[in-house]
ROLONU-542350 format. One record per residue: residue number from 1; x, y, z of N, C-alpha, C in turn. Coordinates in steps of 0.2 Angstrom, whole numbers. Example, Ala and Ser with C-alpha at 12.3 -4.5 7.8 and 13.67 -1.06 7.14 Angstrom:
// ROLONU-542350
{1, {66, -28, 39}, {62, -22, 39}, {66, -16, 39}}
{2, {64, -11, 35}, {68, -5, 36}, {64, 0, 39}}
END
This chain:
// ROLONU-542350
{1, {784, 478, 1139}, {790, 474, 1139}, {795, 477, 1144}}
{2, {794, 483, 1146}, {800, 485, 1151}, {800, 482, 1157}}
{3, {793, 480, 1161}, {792, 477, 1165}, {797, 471, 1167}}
{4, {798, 467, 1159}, {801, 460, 1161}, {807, 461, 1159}}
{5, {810, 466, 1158}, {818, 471, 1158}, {819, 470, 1165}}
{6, {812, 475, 1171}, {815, 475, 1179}, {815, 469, 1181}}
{7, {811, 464, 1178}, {811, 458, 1180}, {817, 455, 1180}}
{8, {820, 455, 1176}, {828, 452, 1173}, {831, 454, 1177}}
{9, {833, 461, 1177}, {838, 463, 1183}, {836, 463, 1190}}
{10, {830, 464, 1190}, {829, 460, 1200}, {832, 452, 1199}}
{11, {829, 448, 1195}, {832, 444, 1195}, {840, 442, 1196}}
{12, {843, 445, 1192}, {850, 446, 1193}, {854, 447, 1199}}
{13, {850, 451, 1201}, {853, 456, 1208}, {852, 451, 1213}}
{14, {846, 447, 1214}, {845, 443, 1219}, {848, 437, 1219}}
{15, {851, 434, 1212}, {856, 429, 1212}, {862, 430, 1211}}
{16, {864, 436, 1212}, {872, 440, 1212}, {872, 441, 1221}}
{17, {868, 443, 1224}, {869, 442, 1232}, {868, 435, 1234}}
{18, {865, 432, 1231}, {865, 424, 1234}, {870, 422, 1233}}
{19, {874, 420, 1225}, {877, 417, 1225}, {886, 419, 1229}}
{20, {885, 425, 1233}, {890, 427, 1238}, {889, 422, 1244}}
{21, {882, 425, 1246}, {881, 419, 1254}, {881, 413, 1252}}
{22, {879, 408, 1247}, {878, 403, 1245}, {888, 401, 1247}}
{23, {891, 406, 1243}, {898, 403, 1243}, {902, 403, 1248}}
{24, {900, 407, 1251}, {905, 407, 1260}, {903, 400, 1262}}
{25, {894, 401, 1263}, {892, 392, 1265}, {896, 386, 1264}}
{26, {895, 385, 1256}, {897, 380, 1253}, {904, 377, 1254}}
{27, {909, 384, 1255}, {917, 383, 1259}, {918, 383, 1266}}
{28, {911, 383, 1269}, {913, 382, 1277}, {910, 378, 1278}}
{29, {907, 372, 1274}, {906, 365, 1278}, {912, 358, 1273}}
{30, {911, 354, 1277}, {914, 348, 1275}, {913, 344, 1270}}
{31, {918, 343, 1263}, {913, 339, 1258}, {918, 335, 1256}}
{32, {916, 329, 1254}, {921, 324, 1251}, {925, 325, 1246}}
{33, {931, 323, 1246}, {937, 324, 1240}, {932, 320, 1234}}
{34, {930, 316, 1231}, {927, 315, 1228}, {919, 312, 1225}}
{35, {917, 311, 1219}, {910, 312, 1219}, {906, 319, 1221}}
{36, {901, 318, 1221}, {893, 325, 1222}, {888, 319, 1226}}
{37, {890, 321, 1232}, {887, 320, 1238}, {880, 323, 1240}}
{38, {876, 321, 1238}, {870, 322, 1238}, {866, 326, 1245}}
{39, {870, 322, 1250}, {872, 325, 1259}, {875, 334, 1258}}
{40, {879, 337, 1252}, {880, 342, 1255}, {875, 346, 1256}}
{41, {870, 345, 1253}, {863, 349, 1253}, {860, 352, 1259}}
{42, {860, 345, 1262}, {858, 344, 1269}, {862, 348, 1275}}
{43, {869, 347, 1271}, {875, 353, 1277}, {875, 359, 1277}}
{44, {873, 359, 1270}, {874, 369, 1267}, {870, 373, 1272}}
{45, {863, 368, 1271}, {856, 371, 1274}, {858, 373, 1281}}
{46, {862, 370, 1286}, {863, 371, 1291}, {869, 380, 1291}}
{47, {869, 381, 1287}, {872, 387, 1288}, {866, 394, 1286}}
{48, {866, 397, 1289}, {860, 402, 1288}, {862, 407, 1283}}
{49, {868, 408, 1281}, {868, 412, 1273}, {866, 408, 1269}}
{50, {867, 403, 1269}, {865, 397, 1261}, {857, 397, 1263}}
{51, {854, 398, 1269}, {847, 396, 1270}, {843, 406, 1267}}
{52, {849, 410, 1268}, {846, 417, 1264}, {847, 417, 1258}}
{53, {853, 414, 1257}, {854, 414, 1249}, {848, 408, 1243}}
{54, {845, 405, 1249}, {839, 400, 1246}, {834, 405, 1244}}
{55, {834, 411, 1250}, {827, 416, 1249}, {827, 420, 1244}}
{56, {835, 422, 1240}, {835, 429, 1237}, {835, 422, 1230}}
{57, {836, 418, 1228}, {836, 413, 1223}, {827, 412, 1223}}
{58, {823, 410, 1226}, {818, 410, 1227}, {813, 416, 1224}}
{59, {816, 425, 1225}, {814, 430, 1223}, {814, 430, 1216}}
{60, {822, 428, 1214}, {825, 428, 1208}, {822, 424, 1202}}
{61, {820, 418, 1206}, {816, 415, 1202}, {809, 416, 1201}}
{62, {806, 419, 1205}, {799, 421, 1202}, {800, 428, 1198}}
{63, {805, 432, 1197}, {806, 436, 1193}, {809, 436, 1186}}
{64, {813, 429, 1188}, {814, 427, 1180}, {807, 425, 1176}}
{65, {803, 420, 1181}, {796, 418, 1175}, {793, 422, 1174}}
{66, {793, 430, 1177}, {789, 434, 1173}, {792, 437, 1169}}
{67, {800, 437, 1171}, {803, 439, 1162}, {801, 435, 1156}}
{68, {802, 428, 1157}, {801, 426, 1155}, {793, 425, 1149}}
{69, {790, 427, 1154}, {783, 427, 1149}, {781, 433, 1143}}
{70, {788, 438, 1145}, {786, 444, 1139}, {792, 445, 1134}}
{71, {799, 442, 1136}, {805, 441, 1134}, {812, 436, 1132}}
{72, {814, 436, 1126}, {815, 431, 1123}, {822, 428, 1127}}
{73, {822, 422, 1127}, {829, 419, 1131}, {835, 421, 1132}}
{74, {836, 424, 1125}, {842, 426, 1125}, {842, 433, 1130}}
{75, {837, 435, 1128}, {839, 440, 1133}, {837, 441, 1142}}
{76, {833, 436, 1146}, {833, 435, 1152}, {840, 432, 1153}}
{77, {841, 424, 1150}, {848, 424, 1151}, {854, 425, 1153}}
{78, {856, 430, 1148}, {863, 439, 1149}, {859, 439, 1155}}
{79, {854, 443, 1156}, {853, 445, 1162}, {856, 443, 1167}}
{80, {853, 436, 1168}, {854, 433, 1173}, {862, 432, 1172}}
{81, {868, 429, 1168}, {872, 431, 1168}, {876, 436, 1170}}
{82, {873, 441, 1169}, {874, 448, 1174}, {875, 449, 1179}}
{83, {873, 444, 1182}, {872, 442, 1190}, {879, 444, 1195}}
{84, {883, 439, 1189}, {892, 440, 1192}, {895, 446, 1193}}
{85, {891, 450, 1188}, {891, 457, 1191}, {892, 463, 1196}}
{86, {883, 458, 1198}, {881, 462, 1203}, {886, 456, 1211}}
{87, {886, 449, 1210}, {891, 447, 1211}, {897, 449, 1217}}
{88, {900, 450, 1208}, {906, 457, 1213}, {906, 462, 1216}}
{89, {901, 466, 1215}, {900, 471, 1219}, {898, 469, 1224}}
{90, {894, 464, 1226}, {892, 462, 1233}, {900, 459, 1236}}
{91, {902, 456, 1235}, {910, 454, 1236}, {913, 459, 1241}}
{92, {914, 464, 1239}, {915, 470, 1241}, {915, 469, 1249}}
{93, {908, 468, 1250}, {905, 472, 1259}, {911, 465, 1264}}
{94, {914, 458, 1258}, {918, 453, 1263}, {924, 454, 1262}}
{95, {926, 461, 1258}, {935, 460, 1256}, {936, 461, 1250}}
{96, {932, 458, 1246}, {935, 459, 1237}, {939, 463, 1236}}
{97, {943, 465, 1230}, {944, 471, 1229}, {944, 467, 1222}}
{98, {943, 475, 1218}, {939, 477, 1211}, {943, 480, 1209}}
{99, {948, 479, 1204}, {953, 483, 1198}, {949, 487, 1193}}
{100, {953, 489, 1189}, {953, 492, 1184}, {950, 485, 1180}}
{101, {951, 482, 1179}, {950, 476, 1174}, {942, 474, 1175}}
{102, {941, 473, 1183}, {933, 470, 1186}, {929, 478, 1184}}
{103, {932, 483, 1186}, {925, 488, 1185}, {925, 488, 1178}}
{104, {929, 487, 1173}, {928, 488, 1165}, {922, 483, 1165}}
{105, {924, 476, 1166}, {919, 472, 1164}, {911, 473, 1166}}
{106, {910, 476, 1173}, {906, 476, 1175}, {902, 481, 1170}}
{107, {905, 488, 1168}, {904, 491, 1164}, {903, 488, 1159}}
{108, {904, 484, 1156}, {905, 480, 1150}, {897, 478, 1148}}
{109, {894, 474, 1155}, {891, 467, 1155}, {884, 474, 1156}}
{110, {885, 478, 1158}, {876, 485, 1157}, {878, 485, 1153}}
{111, {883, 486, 1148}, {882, 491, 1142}, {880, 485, 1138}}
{112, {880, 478, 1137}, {879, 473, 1135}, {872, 473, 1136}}
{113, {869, 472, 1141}, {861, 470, 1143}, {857, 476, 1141}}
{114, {860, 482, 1140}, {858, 487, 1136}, {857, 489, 1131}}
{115, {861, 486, 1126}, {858, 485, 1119}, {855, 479, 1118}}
{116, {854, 473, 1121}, {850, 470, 1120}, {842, 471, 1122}}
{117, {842, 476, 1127}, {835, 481, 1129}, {834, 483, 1123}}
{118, {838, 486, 1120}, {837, 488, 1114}, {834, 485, 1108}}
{119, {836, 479, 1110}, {835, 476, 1102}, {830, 472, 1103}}
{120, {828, 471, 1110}, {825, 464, 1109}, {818, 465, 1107}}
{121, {813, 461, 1105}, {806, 459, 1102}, {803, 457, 1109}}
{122, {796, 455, 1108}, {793, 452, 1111}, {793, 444, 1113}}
{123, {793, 441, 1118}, {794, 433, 1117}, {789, 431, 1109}}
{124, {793, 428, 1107}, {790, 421, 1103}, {784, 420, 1106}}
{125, {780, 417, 1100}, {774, 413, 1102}, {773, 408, 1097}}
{126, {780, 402, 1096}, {778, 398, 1094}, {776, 393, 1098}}
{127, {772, 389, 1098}, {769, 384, 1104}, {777, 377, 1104}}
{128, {777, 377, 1110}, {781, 371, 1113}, {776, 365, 1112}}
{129, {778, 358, 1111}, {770, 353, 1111}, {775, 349, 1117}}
{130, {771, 344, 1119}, {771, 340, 1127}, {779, 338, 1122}}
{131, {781, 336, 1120}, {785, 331, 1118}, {791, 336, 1120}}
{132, {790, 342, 1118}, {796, 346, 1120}, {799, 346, 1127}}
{133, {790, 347, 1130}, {791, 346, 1138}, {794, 341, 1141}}
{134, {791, 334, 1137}, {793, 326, 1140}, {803, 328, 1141}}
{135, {804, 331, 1136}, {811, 331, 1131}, {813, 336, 1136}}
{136, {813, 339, 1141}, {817, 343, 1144}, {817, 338, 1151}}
{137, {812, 336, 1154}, {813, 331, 1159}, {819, 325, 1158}}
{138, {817, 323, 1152}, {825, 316, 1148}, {831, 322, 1150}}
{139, {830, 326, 1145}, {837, 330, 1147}, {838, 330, 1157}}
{140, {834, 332, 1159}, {835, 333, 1167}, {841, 326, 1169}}
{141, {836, 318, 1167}, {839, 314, 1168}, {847, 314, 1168}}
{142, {848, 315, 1160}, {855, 313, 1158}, {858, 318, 1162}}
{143, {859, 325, 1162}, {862, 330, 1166}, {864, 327, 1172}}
{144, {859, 325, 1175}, {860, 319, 1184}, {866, 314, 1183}}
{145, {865, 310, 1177}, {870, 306, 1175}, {878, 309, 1174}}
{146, {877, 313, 1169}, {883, 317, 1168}, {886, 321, 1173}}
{147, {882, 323, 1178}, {885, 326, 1185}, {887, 322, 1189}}
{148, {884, 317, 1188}, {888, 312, 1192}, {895, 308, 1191}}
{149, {895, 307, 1185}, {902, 306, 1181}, {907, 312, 1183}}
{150, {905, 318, 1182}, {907, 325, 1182}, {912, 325, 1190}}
{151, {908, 322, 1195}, {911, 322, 1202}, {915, 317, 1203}}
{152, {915, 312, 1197}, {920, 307, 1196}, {929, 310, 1192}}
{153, {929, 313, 1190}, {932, 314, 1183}, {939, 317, 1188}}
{154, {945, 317, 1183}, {949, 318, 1186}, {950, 326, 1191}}
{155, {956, 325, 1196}, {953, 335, 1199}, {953, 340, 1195}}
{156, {958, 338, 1189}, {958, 346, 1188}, {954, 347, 1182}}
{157, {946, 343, 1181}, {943, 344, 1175}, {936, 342, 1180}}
{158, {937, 339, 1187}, {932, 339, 1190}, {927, 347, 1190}}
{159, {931, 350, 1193}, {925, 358, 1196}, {924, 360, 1189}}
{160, {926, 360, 1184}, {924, 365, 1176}, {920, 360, 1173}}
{161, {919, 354, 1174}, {915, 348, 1172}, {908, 352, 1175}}
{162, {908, 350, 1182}, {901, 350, 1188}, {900, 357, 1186}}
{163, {903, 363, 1184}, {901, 369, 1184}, {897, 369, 1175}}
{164, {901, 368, 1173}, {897, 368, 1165}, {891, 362, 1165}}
{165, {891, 354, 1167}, {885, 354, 1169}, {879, 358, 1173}}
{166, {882, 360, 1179}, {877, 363, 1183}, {874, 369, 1178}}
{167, {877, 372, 1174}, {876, 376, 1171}, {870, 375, 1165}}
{168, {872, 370, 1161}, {867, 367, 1159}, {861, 365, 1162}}
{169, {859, 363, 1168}, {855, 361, 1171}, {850, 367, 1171}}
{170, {853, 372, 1175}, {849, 380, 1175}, {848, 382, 1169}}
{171, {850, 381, 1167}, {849, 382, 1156}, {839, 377, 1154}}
{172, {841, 371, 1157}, {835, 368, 1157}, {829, 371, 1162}}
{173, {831, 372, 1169}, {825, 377, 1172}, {823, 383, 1168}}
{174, {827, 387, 1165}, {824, 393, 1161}, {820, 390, 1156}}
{175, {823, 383, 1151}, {817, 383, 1143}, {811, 381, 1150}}
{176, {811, 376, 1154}, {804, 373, 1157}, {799, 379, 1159}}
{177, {804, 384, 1163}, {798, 389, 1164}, {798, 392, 1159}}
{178, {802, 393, 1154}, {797, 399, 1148}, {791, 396, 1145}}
{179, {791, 387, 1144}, {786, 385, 1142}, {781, 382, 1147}}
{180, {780, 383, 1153}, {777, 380, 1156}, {770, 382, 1158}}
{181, {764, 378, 1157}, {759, 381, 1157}, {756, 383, 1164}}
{182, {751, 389, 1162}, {751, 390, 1168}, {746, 393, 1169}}
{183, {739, 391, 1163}, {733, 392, 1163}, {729, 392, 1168}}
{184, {730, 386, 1172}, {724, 384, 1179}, {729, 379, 1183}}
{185, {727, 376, 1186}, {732, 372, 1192}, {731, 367, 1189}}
{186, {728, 364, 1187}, {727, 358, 1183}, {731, 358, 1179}}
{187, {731, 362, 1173}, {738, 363, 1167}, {744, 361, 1172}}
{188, {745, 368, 1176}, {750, 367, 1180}, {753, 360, 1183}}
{189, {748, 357, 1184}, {750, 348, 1190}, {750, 346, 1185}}
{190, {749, 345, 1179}, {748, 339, 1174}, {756, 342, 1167}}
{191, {758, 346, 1168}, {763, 349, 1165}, {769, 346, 1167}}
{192, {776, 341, 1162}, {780, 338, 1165}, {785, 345, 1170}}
{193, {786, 351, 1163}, {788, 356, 1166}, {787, 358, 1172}}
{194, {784, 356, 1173}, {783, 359, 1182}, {787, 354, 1187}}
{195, {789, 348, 1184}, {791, 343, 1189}, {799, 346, 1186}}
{196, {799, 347, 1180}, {806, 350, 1178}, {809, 353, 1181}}
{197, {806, 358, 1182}, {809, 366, 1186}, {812, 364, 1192}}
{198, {809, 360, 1198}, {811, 358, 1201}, {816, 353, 1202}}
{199, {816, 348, 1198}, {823, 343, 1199}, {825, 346, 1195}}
{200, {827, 348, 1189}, {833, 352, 1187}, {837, 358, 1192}}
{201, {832, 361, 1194}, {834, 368, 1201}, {839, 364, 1206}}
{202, {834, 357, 1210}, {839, 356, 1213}, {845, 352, 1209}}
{203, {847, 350, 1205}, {851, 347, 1201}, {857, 352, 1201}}
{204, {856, 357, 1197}, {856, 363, 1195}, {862, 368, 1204}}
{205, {858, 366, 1209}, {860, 370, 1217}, {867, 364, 1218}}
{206, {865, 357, 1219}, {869, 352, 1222}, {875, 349, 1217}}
{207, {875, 353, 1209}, {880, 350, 1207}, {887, 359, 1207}}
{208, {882, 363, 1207}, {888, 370, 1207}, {889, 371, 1216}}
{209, {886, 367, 1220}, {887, 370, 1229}, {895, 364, 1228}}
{210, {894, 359, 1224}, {898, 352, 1223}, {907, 357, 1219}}
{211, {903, 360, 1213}, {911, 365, 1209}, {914, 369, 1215}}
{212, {908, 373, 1219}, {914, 380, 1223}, {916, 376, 1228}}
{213, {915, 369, 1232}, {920, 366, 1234}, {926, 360, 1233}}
{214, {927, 361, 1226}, {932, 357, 1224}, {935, 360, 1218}}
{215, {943, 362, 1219}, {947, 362, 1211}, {945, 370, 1208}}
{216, {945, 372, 1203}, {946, 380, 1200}, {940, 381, 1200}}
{217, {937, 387, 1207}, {930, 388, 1206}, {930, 392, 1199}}
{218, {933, 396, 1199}, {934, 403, 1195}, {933, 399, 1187}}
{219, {935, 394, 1184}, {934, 389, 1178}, {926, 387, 1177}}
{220, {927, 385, 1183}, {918, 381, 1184}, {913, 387, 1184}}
{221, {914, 393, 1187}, {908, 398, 1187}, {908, 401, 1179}}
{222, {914, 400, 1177}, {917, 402, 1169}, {908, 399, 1165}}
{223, {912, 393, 1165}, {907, 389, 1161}, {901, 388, 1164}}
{224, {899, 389, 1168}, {890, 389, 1170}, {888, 393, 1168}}
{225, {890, 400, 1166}, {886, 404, 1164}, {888, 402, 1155}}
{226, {893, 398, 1155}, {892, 399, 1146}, {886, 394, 1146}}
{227, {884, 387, 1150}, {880, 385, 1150}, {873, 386, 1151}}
{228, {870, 389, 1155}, {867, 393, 1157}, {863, 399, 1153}}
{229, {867, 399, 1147}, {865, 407, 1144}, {865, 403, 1137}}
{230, {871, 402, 1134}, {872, 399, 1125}, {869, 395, 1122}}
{231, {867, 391, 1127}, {863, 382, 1126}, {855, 386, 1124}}
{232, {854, 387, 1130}, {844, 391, 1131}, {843, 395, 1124}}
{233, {848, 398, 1125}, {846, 404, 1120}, {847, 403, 1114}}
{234, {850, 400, 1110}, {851, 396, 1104}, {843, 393, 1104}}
{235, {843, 387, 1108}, {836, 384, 1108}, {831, 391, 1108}}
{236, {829, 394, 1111}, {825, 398, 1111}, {825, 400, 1104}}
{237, {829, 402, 1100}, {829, 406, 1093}, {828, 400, 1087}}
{238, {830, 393, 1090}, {829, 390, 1085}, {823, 387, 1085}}
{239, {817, 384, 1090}, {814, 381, 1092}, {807, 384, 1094}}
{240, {810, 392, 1098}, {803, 392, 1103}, {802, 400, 1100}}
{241, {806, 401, 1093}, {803, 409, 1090}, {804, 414, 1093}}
{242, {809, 415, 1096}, {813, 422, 1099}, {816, 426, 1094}}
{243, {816, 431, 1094}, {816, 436, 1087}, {817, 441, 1090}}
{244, {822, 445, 1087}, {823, 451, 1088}, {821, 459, 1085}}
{245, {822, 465, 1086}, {815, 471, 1083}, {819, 468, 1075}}
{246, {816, 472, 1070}, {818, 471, 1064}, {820, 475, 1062}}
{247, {828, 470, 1060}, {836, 477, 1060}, {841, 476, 1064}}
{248, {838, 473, 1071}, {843, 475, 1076}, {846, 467, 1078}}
{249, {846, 461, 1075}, {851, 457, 1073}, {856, 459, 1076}}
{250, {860, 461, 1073}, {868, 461, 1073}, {869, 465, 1080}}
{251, {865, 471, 1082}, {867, 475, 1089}, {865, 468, 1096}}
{252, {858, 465, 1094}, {858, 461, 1098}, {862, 454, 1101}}
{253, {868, 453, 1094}, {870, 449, 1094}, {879, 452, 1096}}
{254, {879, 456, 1097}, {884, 460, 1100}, {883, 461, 1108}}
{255, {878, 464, 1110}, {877, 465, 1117}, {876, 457, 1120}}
{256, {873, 451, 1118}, {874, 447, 1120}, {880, 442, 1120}}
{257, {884, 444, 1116}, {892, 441, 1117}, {895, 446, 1123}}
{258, {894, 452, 1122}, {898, 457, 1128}, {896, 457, 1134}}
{259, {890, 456, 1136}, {886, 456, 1142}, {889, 446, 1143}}
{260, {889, 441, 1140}, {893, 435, 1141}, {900, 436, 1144}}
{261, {902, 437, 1139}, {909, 438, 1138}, {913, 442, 1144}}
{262, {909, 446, 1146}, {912, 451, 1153}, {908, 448, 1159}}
{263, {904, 443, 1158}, {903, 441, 1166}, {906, 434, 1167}}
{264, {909, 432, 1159}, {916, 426, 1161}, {919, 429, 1165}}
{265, {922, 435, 1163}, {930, 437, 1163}, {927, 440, 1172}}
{266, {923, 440, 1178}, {921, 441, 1182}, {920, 435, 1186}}
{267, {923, 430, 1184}, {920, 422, 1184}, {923, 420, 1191}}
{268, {928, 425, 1192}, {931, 425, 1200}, {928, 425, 1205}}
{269, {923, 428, 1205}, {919, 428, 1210}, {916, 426, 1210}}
{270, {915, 420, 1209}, {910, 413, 1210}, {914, 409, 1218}}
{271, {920, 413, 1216}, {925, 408, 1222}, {926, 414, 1228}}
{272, {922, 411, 1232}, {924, 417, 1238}, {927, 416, 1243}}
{273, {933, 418, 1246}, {936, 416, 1251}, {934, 413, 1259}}
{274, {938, 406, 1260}, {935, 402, 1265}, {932, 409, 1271}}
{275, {929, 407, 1275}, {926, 409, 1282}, {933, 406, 1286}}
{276, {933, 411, 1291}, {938, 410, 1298}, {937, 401, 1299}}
{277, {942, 398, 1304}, {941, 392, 1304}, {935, 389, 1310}}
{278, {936, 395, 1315}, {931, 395, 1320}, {927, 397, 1320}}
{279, {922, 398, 1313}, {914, 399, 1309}, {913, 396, 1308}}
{280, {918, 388, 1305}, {916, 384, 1301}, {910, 380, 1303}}
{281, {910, 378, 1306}, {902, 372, 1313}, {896, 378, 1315}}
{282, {898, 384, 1312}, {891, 390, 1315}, {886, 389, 1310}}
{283, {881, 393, 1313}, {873, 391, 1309}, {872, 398, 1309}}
END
């Protein structure tokens, strides 16, 4: 099981530097006052950190599905909420600066994913049936809907709308890889979750690229991570047999509120300061 510990935290770390490059990007191209323009995608790409930040999300992702296969939701997750962590530490190398309040949390958010080390069991092996699968695809749909509404909604409810559904969308990429079969390539092509992972992923990229350029990123990254983390893992415990060692309930249900809870209150650096105005057209 430790294996899918490193896994977690490589994951982490690789989506703690993304989502620094990702963010520069995302506030140095042009995007409409209103709506989730589907077009930003298209523009982001042209900026080569959003095109490294696709790479280290890429790593992060194959790291989380093999956390995934030996560890329960709740705890890849935190992990992955961790990220903000590592986040702000990356922040640093563009100018951040880290109080007394940011190092406590970061403190916080290890000491959090450390007793859940502690505590946590091996994944569940209760079997997901197709209907579970079919049922996170419908979920994908409505998300698409609701983020659409989300880009509608007034400004100051806009970016913490997009950010808490984006949030939930990535909440869906996790349950699909935890259950996604991955027997033989046949399993795998004939599995909805596989078609999951990827619209939800991009749903997921083009509704939080849509938050860090509109309205209180710092709100909207708040909530993606409460989406992102408390929805999956809930469902994980109630559905897919996540279980913790026997005993360690209560510690593990401490370390995942404090390892949350302190990568909220980090939720600032989600929001990275604009790039110079003459970077903004470079590649």
């Amino acid at each position: 099981m430790w294996w899918g510990l490193l896994c977690a935290l490589v994951a982490a770390c690789a989506y703690g530097v993304a989502s620094v490059l990702q963010a520069v990007a995302a506030q140095s191209v042009e995007g409409g006052d209103r709506g989730v323009d589907p077009r930003l995608l298209v523009r982001v790409l042209g900026q080569w950190r959003y095109v490294l930040g696709l790479g280290l999300d890429a790593l992060g992702f194959v790291a989380q599905l093999a956390a995934l296969r030996v560890l329960p939701l709740f705890v890849v997750q935190a992990a992955l909420a961790a990220s903000l962590a590592v986040t702000a530490v990356a922040a640093l190398t563009i100018g951040a600066r880290l109080g007394r309040r940011e190092w406590t949390a970061v403190a916080a958010v290890c000491a959090g994913l450390a007793l859940l080390g502690l505590s946590a069991h091996g994944e569940g092996s209760r079997p997901a049936g197709m209907a579970f699968h079919s049922g996170l695809a419908v979920a994908t749909a409505v998300l698409a809907g609701l983020g659409m509404l989300a880009g509608r909604a007034p400004r100051r409810l806009r970016s913490p709308a997009l950010g808490l559904v984006a949030g939930l969308a990535f909440g869906v990429v996790a349950l699909a890889g935890r259950v996604l079969w991955t027997h033989s390539l046949t399993d795998l092509l004939s599995d909805p979750a596989t078609y999951t992972v990827a619209a939800a992923g991009v749903l997921a990229m083009l509704l939080y690229a849509s938050a860090l350029q509109r309205g209180n990123v710092t709100t909207a990254t708040a909530l993606m991570v409460v989406g992102e983390t408390v929805v999956p893992s809930a469902i994980g415990v109630a559905m897919l047999g996540d279980t913790t060692r026997s005993g360690f309930t209560p510690l593990a249900s401490f370390g995942f509120v404090l390892a949350v809870a302190a990568a909220v209150a980090l939720a600032r650096f989600g929001e990275v300061a604009p790039v110079p105005q003459e970077s903004r057209h470079s590649s």
